[in-house]
Residue frames as qw, qx, qy, qz and C-alpha x, y, z in Angstrom:
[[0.686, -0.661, -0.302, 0.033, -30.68, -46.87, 13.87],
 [0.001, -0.850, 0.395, -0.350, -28.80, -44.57, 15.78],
 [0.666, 0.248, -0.618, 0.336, -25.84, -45.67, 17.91],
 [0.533, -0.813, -0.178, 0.151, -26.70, -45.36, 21.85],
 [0.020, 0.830, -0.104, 0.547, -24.31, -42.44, 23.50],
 [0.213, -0.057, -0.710, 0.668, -22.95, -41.69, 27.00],
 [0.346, -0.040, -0.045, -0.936, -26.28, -39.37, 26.44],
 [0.756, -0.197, -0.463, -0.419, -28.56, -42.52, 26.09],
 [0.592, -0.062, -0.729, 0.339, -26.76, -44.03, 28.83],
 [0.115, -0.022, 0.318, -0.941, -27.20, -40.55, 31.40],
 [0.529, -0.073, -0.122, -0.837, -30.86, -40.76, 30.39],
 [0.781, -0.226, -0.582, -0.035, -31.58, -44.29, 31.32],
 [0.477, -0.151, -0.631, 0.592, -30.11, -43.49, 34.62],
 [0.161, -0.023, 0.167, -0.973, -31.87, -40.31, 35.03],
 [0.591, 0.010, -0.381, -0.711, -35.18, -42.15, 34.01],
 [0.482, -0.374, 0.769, -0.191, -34.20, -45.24, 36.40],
 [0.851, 0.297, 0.106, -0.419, -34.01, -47.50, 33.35],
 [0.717, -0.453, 0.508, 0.151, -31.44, -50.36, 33.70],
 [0.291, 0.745, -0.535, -0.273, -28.34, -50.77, 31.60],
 [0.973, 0.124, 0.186, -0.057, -27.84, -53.72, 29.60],
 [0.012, -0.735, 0.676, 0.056, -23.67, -53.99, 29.36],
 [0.952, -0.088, 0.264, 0.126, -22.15, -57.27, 27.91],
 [0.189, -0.617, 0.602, 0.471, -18.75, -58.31, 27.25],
 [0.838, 0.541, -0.069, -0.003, -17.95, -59.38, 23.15],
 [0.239, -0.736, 0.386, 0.502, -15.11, -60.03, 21.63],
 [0.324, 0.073, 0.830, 0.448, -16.18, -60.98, 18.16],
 [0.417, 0.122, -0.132, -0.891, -18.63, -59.80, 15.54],
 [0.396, -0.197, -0.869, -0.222, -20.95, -63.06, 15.61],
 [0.263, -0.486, -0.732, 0.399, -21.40, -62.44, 19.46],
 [0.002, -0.311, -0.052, 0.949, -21.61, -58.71, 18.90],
 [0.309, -0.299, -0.706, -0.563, -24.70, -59.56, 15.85],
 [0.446, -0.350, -0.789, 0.237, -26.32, -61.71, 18.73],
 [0.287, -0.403, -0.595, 0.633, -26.07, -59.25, 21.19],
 [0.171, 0.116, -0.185, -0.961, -27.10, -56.10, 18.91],
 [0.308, -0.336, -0.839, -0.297, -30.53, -58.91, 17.99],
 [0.500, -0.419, -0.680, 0.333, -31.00, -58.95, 21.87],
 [0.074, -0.839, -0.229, -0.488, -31.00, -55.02, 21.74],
 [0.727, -0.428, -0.320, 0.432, -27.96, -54.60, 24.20],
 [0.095, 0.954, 0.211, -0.191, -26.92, -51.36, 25.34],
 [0.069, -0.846, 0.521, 0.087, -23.29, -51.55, 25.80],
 [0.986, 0.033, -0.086, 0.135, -21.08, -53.94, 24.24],
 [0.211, -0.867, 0.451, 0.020, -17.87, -53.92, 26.33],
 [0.779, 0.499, -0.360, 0.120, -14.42, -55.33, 24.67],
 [0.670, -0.675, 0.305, -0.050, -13.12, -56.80, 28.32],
 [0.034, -0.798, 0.568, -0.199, -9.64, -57.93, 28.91],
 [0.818, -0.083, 0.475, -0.314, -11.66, -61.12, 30.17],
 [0.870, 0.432, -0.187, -0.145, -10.83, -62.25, 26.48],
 [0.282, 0.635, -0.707, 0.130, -7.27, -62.92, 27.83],
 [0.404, -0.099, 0.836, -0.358, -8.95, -65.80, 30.28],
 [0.717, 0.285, 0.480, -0.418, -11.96, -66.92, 28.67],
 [0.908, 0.416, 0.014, -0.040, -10.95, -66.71, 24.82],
 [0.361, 0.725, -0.585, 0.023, -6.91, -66.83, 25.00],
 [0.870, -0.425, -0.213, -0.133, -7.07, -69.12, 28.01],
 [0.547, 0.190, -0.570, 0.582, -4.80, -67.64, 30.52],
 [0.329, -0.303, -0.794, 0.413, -5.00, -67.05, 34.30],
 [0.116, -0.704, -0.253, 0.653, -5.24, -63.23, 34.34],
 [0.517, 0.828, 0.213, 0.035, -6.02, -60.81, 31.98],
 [0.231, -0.892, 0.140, 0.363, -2.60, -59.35, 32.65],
 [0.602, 0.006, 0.627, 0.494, -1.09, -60.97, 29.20],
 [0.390, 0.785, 0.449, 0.173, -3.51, -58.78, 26.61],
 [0.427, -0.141, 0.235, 0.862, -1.77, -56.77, 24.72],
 [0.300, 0.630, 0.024, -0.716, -3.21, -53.57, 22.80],
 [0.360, 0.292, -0.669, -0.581, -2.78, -55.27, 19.38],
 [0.000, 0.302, 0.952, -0.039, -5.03, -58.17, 21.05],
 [0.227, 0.569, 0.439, -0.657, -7.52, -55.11, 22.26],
 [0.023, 0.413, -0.334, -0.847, -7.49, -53.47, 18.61],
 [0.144, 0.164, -0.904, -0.368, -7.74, -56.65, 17.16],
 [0.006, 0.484, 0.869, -0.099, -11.31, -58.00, 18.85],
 [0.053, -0.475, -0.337, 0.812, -12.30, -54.56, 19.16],
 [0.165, 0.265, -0.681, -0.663, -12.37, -54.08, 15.47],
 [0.219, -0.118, -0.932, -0.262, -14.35, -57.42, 14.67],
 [0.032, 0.603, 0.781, -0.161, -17.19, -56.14, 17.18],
 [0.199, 0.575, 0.046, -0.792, -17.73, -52.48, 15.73],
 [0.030, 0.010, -0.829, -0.558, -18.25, -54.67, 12.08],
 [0.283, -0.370, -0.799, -0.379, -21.16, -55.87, 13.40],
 [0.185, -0.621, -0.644, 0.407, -22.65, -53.58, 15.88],
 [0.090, 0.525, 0.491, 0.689, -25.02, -50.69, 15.38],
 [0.514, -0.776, -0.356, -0.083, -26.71, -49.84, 18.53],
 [0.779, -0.578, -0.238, 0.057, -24.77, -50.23, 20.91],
 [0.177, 0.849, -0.416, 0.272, -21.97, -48.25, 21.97],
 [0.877, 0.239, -0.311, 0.277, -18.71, -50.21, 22.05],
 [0.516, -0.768, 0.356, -0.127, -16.50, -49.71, 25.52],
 [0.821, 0.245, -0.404, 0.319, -12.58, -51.31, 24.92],
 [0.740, -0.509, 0.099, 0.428, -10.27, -52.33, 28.17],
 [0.208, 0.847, -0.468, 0.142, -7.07, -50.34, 28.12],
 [0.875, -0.028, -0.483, 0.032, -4.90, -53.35, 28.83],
 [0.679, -0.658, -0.095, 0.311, -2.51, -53.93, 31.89],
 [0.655, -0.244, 0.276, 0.660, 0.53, -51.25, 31.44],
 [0.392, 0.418, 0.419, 0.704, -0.85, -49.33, 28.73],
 [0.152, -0.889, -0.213, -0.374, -1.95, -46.23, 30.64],
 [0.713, -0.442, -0.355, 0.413, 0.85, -45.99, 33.37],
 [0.185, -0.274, -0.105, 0.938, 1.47, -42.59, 32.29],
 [0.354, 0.700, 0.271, -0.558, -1.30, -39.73, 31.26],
 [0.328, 0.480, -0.643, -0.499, 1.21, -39.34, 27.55],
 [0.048, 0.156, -0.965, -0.204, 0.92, -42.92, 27.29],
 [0.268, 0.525, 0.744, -0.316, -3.02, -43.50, 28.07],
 [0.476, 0.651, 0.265, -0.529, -3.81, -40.88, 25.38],
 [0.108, 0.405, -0.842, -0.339, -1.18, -42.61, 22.75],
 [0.020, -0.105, -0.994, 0.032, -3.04, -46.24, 23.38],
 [0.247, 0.489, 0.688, -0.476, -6.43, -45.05, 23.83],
 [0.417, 0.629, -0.222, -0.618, -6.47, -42.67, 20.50],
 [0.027, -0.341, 0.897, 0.280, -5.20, -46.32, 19.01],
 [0.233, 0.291, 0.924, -0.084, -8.26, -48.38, 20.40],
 [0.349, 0.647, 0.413, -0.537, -10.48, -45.60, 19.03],
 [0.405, 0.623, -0.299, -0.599, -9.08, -44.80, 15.87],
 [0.300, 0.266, -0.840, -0.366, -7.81, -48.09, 14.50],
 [0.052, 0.168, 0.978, -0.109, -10.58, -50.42, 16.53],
 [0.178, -0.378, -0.396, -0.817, -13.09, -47.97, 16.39],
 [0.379, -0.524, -0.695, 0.312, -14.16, -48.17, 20.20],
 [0.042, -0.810, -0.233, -0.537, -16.42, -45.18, 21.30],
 [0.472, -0.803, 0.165, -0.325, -15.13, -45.10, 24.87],
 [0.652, 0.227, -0.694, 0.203, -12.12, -46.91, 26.61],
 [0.823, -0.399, -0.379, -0.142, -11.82, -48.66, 30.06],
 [0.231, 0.581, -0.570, 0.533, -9.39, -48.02, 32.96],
 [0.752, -0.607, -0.253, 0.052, -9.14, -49.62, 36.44],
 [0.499, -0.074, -0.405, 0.763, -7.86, -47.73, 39.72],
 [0.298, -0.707, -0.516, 0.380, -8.60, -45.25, 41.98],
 [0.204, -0.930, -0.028, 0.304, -7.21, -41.64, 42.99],
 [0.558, -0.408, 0.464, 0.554, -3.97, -42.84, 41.24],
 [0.328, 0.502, 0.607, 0.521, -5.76, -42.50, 37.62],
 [0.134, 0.839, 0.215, -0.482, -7.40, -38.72, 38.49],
 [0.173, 0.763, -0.084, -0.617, -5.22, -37.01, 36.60],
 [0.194, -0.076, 0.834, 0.511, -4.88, -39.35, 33.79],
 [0.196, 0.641, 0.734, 0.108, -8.39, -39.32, 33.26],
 [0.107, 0.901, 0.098, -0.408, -8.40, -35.57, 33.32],
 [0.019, 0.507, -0.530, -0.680, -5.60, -35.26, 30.45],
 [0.219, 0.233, 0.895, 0.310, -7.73, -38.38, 28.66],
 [0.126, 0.656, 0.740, 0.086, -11.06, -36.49, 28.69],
 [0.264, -0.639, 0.091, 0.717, -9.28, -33.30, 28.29],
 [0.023, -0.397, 0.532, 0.748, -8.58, -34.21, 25.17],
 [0.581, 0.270, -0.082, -0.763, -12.01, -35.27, 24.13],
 [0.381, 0.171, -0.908, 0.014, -11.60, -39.27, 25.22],
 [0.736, -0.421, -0.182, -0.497, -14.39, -40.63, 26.54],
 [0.221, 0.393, -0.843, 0.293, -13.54, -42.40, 29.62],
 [0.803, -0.475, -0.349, -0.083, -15.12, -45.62, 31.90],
 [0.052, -0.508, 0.770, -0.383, -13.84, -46.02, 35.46],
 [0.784, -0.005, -0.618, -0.054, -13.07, -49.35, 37.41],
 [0.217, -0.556, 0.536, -0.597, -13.45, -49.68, 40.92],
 [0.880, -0.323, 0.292, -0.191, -13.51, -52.59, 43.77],
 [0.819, -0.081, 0.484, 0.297, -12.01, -55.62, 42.38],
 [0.357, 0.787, -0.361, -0.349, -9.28, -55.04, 39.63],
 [0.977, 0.124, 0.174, -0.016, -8.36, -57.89, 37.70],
 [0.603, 0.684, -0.264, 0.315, -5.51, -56.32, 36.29],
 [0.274, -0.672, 0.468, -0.505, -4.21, -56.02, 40.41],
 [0.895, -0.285, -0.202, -0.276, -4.97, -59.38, 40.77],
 [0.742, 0.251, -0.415, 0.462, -1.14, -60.29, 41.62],
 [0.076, -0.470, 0.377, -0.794, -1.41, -57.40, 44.13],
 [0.688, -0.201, -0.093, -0.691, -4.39, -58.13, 45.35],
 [0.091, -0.296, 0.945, -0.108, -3.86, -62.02, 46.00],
 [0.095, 0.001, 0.838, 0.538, -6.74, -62.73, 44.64],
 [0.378, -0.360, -0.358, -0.774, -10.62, -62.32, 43.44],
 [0.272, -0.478, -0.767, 0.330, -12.41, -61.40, 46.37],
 [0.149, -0.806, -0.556, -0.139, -14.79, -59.33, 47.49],
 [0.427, 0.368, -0.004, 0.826, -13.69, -55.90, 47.80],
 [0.214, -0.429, 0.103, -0.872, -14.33, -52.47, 50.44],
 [0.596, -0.315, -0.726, 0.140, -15.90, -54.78, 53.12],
 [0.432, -0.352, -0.493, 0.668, -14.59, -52.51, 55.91],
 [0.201, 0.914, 0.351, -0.036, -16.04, -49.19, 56.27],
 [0.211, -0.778, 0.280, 0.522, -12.77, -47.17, 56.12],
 [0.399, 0.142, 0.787, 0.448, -12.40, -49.29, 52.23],
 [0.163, 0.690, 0.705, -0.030, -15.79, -48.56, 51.87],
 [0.025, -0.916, -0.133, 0.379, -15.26, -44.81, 52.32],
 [0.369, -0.212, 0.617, 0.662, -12.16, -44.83, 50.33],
 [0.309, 0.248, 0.753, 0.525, -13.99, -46.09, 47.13],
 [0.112, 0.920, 0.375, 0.005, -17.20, -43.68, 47.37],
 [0.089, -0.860, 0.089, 0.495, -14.56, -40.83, 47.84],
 [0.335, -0.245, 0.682, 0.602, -12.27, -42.30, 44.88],
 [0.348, 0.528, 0.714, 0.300, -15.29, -43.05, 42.42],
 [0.041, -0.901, -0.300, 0.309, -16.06, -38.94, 43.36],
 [0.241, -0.539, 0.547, 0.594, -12.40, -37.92, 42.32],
 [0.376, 0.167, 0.691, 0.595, -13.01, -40.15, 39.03],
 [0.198, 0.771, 0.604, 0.046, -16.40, -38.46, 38.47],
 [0.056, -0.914, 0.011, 0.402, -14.86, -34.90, 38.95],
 [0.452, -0.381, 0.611, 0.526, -11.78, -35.74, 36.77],
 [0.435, 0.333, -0.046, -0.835, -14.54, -36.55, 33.82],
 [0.065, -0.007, 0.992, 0.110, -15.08, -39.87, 33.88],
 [0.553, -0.021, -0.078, -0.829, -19.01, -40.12, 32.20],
 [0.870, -0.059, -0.396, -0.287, -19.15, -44.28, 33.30],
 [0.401, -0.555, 0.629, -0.369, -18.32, -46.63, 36.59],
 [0.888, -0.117, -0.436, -0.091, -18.47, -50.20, 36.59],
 [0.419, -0.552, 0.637, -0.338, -17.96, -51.39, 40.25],
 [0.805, 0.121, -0.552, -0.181, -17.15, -54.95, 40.29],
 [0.741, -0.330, -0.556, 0.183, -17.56, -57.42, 43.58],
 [0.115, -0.266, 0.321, -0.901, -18.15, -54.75, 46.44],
 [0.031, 0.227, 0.782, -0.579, -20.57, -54.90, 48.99],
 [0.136, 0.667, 0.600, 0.419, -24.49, -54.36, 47.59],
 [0.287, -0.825, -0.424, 0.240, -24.93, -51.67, 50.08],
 [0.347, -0.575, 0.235, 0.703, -21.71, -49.75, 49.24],
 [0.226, 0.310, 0.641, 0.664, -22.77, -50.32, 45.30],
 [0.006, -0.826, -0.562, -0.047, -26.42, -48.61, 45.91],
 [0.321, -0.758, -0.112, 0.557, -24.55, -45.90, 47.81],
 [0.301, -0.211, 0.548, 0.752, -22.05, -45.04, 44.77],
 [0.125, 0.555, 0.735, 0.368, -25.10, -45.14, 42.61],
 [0.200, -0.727, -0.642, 0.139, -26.87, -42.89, 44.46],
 [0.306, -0.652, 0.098, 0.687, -23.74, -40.10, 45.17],
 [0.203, -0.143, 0.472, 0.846, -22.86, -39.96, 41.40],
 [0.135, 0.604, -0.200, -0.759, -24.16, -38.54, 38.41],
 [0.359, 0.408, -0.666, -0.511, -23.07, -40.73, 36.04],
 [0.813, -0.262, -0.049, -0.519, -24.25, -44.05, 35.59],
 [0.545, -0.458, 0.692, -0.120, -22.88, -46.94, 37.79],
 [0.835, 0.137, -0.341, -0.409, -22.75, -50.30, 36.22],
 [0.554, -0.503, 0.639, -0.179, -22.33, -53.22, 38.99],
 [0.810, 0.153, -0.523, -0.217, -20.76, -56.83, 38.66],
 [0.609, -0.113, -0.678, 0.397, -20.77, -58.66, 41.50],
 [0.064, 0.112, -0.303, 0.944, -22.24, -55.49, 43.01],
 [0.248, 0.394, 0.550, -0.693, -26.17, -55.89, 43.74],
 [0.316, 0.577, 0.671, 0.343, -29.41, -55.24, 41.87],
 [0.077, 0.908, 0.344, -0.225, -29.46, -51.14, 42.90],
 [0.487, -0.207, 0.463, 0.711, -26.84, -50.03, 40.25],
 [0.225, 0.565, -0.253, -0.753, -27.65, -48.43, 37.16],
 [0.613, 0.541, -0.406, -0.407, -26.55, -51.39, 35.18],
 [0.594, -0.527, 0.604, 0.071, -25.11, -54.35, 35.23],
 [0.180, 0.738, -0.604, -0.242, -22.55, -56.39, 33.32],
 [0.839, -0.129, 0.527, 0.055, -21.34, -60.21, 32.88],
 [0.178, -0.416, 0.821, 0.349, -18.99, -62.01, 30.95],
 [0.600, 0.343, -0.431, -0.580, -20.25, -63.20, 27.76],
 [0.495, 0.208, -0.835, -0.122, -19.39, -66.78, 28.39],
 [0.107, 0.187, 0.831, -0.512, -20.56, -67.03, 32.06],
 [0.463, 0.209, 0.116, -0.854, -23.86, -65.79, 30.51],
 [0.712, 0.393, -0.473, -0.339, -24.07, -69.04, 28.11],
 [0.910, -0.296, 0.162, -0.239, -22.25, -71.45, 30.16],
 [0.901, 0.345, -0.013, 0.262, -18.97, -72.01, 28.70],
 [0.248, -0.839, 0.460, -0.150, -16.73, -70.41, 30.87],
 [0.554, 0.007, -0.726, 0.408, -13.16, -73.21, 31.63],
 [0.102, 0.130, -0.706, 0.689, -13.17, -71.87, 35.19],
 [0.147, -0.481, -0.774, 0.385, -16.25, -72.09, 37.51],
 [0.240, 0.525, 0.244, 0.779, -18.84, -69.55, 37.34],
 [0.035, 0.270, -0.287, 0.919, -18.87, -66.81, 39.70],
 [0.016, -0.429, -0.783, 0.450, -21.35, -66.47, 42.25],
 [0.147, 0.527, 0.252, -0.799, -22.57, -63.52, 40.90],
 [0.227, 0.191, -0.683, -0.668, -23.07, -64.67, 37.27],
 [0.709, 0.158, 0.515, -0.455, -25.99, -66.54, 36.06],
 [0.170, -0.111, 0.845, 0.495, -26.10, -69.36, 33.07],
 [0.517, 0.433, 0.289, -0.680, -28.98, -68.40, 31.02],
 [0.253, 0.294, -0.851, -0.353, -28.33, -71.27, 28.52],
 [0.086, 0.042, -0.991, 0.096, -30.23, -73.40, 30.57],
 [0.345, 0.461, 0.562, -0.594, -33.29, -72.01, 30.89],
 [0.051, 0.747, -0.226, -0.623, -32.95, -71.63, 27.02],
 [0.918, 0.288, 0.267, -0.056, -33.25, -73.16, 23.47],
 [0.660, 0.630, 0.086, 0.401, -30.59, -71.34, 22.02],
 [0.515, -0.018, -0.100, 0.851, -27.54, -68.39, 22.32],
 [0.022, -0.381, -0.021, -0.924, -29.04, -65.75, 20.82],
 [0.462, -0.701, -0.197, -0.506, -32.32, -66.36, 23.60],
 [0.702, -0.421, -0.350, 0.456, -30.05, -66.99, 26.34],
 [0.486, 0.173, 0.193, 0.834, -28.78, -63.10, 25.39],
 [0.255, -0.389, -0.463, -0.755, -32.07, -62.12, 25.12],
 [0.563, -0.591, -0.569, -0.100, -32.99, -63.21, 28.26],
 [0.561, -0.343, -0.325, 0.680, -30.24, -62.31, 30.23],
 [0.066, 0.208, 0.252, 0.943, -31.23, -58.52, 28.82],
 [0.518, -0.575, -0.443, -0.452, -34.91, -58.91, 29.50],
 [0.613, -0.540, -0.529, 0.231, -33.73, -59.82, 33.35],
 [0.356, -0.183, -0.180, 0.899, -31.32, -57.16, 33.85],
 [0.277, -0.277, -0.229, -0.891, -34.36, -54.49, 32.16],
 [0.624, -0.511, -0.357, -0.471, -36.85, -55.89, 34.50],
 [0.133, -0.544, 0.692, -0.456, -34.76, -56.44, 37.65],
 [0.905, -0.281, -0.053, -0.315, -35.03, -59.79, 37.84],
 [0.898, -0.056, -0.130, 0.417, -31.35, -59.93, 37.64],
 [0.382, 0.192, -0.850, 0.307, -29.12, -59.99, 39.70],
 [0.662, -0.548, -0.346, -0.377, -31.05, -61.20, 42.54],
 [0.701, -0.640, 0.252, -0.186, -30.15, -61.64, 46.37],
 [0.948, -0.004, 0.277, 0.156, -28.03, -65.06, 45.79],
 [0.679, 0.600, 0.129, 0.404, -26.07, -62.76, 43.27],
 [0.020, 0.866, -0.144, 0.478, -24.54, -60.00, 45.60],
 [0.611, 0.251, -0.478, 0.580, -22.45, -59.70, 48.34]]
């Protein structure tokens, strides 16, 4: 079985056939999720809350990324494998294609992750210059969270709003070939969808995205912290992991998730 692509991904958006993105950070959940016939398995930063158990992701180090990153390409086939560039490790363009040739060559991740706006252009352009696939991160940035004062809902106003559609444009032109918007307004998510190219993938962003994402553990129920409004525990409707995986996949391909109750 071939490995899905940014190509399989482009075509599923051209074809208006929803992206199935979960975070892993392990080759058991990464099995699971490859069972469940997921598209993307992304190696989030989240692992520095959910499986190190600290506040913010802003502890994970690159030898933590390498290190989970590694253990889900063991056991995944399908699915094409998206690793977080951690907080710090891209703050220059030299230094984002130093840390990012790392997560690819020694974890073996097919694409890596940045969050930020206009300030990342021209890093992405020396990253995918040099034949680095690249995700962008827009709305909420966990790694900002200290800026930010905390996780909330993001672009609200319309002069925000405009910002991010013009910033998400810059990333697209720069050669970014993936978006994940995370807790924005649905309307402003649809829009972004709609302007780019590439595909979108929302969390916390609506049902008219491309794709959408969640946290491996909020998907199961076993998050420490509360789970998100936008998240859904598909454990409970469930006998097991791997069909709580399976479901949450089956909702996000049939838009039955996220629903109203799930957006902003």
């Amino acid at each position: 079985m071939n490995r899905n692509t940014i190509k399989t991904l482009q075509h599923k958006k051209e074809t208006q056939h929803p992206i199935v993105v979960l975070t892993c950070y392990d080759a058991s959940f990464a099995w699971l999720a490859e069972q469940a016939g997921v598209d993307v398995l992304l190696v989030g930063d989240s692992l520095g809350m959910v499986v190190q158990g600290h506040e913010t992701t802003v502890p994970v180090t690159l030898d933590d990324m390498v290190y989970h990153t590694v253990n889900v390409v063991r056991k995944s086939r399908q699915a094409l494998v998206i690793a977080d560039m951690p907080f710090m490790s891209y703050a220059t363009p030299e230094q984002a294609v130093r840390h990012a040739a790392r997560l690819m060559q020694a974890g073996g991740a097919q694409m890596v992750k940045l969050e930020g706006g206009a300030v990342l252009v021209p890093t992405v352009q020396h990253l995918t210059g040099r034949g680095i696939p690249v995700c962008a991160h827009l709305g909420l940035l966990p790694q900002s969270i200290h800026q930010l004062g905390g996780y909330q809902v993001q672009a609200r106003a319309a002069a925000a709003a405009e910002q991010l559609l013009h910033e998400a444009q810059q990333l697209q032109a720069a050669g970014a070939q993936l978006l994940v918007l995370e807790c924005v307004p649905q309307a402003l998510a649809a829009q972004v969808s709609c302007t780019l190219d590439i595909p979108v993938i929302g969390i916390g962003a609506g049902p008219d995205t491309d794709g959408q994402v969640l946290v491996l553990y909020d998907v199961i129920g076993i998050s420490v912290n509360t789970i998100p409004r936008f998240a859904h525990n598909f454990l409970v409707e469930t006998d097991s992991v791997a069909e709580a995986i399976a479901a949450y996949a089956s909702a996000v391909r049939e838009r039955r998730f996220p629903t109203a109750q799930h957006a902003f």
